[in-house]
C-alpha positions in Angstrom: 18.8 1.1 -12.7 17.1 -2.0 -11.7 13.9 -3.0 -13.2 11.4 -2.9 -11.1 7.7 -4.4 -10.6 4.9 -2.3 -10.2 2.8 -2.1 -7.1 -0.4 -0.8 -7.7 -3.1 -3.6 -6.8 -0.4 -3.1 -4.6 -1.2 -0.1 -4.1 -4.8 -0.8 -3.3 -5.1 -3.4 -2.1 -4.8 -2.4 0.7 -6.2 -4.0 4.9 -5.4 -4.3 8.8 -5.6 -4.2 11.8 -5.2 -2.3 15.5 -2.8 -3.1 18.4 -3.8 -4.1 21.5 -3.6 -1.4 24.6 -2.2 -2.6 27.4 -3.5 -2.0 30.9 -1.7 -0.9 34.3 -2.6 -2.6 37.5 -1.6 -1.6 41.1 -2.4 -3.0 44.5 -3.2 -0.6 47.0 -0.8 -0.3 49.8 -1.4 0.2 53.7 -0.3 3.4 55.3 2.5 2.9 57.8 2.3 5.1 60.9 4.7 7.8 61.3 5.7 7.4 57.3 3.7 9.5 54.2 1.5 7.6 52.4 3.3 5.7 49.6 1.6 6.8 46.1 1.4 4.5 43.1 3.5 5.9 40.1 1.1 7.3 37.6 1.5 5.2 34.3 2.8 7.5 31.5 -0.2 8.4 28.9 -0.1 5.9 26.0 0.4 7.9 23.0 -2.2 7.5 20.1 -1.1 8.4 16.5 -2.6 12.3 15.2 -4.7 10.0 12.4 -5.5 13.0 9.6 -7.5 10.3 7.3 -9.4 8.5 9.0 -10.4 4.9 8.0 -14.5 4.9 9.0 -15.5 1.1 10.1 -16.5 -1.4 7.4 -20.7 -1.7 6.9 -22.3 -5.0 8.1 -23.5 -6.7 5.5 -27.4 -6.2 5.3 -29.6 -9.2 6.8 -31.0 -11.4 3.8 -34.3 -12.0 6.4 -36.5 -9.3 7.5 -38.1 -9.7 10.4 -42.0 -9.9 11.3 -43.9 -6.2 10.2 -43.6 -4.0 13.1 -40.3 -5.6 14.4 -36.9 -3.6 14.0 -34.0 -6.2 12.8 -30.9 -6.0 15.0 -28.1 -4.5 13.0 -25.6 -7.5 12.1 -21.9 -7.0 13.0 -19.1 -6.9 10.3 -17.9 -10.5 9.7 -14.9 -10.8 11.8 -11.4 -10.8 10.4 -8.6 -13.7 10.3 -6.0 -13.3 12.2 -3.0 -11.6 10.2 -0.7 -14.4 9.9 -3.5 -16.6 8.4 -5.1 -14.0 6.4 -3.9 -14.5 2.7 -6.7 -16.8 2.0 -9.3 -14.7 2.8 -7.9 -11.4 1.2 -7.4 -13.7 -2.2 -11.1 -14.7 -1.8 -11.8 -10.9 -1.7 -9.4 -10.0 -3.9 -10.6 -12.7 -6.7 -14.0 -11.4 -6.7 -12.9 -7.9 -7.9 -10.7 -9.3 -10.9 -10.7 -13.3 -11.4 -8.2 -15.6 -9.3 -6.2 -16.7 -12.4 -6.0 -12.8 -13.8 -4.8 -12.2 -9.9 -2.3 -15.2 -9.8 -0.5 -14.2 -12.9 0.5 -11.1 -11.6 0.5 -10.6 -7.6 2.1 -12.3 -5.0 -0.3 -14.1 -2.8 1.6 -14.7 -0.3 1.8 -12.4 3.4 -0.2 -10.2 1.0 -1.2 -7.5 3.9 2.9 -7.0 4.7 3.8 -6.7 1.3 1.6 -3.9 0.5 2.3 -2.0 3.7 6.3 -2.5 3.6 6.1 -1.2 -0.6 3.7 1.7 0.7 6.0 2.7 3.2 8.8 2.9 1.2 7.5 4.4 -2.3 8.7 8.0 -1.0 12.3 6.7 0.1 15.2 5.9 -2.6 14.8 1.8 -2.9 11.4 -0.5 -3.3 12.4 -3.6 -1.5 12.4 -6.2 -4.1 11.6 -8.6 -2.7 9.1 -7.9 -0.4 6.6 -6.5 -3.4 3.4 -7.8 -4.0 3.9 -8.2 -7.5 5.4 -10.7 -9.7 8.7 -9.6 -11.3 8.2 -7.8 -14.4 8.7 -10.0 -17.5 11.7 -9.4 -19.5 14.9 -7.1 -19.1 15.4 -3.3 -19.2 14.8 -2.0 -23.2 17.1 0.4 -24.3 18.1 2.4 -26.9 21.9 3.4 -27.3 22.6 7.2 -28.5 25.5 8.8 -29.5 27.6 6.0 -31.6 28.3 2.3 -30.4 30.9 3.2 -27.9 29.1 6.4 -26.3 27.8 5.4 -22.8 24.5 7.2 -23.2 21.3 5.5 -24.0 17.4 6.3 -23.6 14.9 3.8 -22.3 12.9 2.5 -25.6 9.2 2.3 -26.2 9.9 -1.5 -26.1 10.4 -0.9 -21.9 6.8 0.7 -21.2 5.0 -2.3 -22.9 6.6 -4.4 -20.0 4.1 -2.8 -17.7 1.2 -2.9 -19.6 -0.2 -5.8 -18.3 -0.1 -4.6 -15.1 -1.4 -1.4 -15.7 -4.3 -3.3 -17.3 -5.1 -5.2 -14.0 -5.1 -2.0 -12.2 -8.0 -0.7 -14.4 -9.7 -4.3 -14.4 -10.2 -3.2 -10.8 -13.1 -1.3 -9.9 -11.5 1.6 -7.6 -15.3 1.6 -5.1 -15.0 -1.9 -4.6 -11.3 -2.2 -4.1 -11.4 1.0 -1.3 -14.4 -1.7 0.3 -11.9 -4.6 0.2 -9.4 -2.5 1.9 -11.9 -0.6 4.5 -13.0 -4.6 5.8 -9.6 -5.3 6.1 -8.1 -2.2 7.5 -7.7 -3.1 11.2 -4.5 -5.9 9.7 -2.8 -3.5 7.5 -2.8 -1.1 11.0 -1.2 -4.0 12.8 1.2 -4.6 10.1 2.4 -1.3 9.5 2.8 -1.2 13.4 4.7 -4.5 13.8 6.8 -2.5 11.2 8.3 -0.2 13.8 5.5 2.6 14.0 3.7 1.8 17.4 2.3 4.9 17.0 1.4 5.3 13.3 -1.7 5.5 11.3 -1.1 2.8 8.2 -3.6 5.0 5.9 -2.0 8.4 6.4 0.9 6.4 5.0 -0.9 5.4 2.5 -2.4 8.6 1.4 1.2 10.1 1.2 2.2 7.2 -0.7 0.1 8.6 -3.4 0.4 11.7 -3.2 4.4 11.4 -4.2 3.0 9.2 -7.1 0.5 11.5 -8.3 3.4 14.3 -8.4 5.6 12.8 -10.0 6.8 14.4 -13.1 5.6 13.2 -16.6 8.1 13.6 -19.5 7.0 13.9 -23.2 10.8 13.6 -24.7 13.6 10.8 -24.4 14.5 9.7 -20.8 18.4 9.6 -21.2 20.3 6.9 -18.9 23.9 6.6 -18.3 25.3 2.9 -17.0 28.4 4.3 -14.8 28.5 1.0 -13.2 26.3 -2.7 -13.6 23.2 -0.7 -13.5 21.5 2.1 -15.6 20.8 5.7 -14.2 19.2 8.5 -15.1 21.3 11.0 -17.1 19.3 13.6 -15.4 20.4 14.4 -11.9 17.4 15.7 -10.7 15.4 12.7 -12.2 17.6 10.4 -10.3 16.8 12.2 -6.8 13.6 11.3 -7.2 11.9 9.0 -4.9 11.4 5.4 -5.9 7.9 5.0 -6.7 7.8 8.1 -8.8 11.1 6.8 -11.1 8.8 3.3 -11.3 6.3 5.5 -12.9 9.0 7.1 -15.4 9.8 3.8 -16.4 6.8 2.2 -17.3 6.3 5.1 -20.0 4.1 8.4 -20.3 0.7 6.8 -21.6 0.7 4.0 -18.7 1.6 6.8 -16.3 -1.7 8.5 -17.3 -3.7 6.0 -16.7 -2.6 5.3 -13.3 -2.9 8.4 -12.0 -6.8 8.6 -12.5 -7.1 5.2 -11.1 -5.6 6.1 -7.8 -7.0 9.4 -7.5 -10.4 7.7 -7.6 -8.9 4.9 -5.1 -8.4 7.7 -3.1 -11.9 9.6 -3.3 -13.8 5.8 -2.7 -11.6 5.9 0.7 -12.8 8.9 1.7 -16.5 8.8 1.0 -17.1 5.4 1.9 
């Protein structure tokens, strides 16, 4: 078993946006005598994705003038976004204001932000986080554990020593206001849509994803004895079959330790409310 980095700022952070539609031209043809007329093909129906949680449009920001009594002020639009290859440097100006650039630095990557988040999201309910495509730093230190059994029985159980690895990071997490985060994400929504397209779903809706995402975290189960390990090869496993089954982002959660897990959960299920009611 592989230590892993937590994801959660991964996890919210979250921003971006929609594909273009493409158009279908024709030029009209003239009707030879004698022949039927020649009709041009109908274009197959571009399929949109069934959203079922809907990302509503970020709020303009409201005009720091008003205007003359009696006069109505144009609403202003939403400040448009960078394009998503050039985006880090706005979504760290966002992100900063939320929780401090050095607290960010020290423990995300900030580096093709928006595609780290949606390629960890999209694979928190499969068997493997990819590494090293997360947008957090490594966490610090090696796997802590706790042989059982005598000093030649291949059993262990993951010490307390482990779940104080991810403290700091759980820490960030609830630095982070969860309202102003879900804003953060909501402004940048339309680039974490054209990421998680580019990704191979053309006709997917980035936020559903998301809102799966946590959902397998939020079920995952949360033990109150020993989690036994077995090494059968390089890397530790869970003893427990069923344990081991589980998706990846729910064993992340069983290894950064019962009290960190409850304080994540909270945090995203209020991540998730600001989303909706924003």
């Amino acid at each position: 078993m592989r230590a892993s980095r937590v994801f959660y700022g991964v996890l919210v952070l979250v921003l971006l946006g929609g594909a273009g539609a493409a158009g279908y031209w024709y030029r009209s043809r003239p009707v030879l005598e004698g022949r039927p007329p020649v009709r041009a093909p109908v274009p197959a129906p571009v399929k949109e994705p069934l959203v079922r949680h809907p990302i509503p449009p970020p709020s303009a920001p409201a005009p720091s003038v008003r205007g003359a009594p009696g006069t109505v002020s144009a609403p202003l639009a939403p400040p448009a976004l960078p394009p998503l290859d050039r985006s880090d440097s706005a979504l760290k100006r966002a992100l900063a204001g939320l929780v401090g650039r050095s607290r960010l630095e020290r423990r995300l990557r900030l580096k093709e932000i928006v595609r780290r988040v949606v390629v960890t999201v999209d694979n928190v309910s499969k068997r493997r986080l990819p590494l090293r495509y997360l947008p957090l730093r490594p966490v610090p230190g090696r796997l802590e554990v706790r042989r059982i059994g005598g000093p030649t029985a291949d059993r262990y159980v993951l010490s307390a020593k482990n779940y104080a690895r991810y403290t700091p990071y759980v820490d960030l997490l609830e630095a982070i206001d969860p309202k102003r985060l879900a804003a953060v994400y909501i402004r940048f929504y339309p680039l974490f849509q054209q990421a998680y397209r580019d990704l191979g779903y053309p006709y997917g809706y980035f936020n559903d994803r998301l809102v799966r995402a946590i959902g397998v975290l939020l079920a995952a189960p949360e033990l109150s004895g020993p989690v036994r390990l077995v090494r059968p090869s390089v890397y530790y496993k869970f003893a427990d079959p069923r344990l081991e089954a589980l998706p990846a982002g729910q064993k992340v959660l069983i290894r950064m330790g019962p009290e960190n897990e409850r304080r994540v959960k909270p945090w995203l299920r209020a991540f998730l409310r600001a989303t909706e009611r924003h």
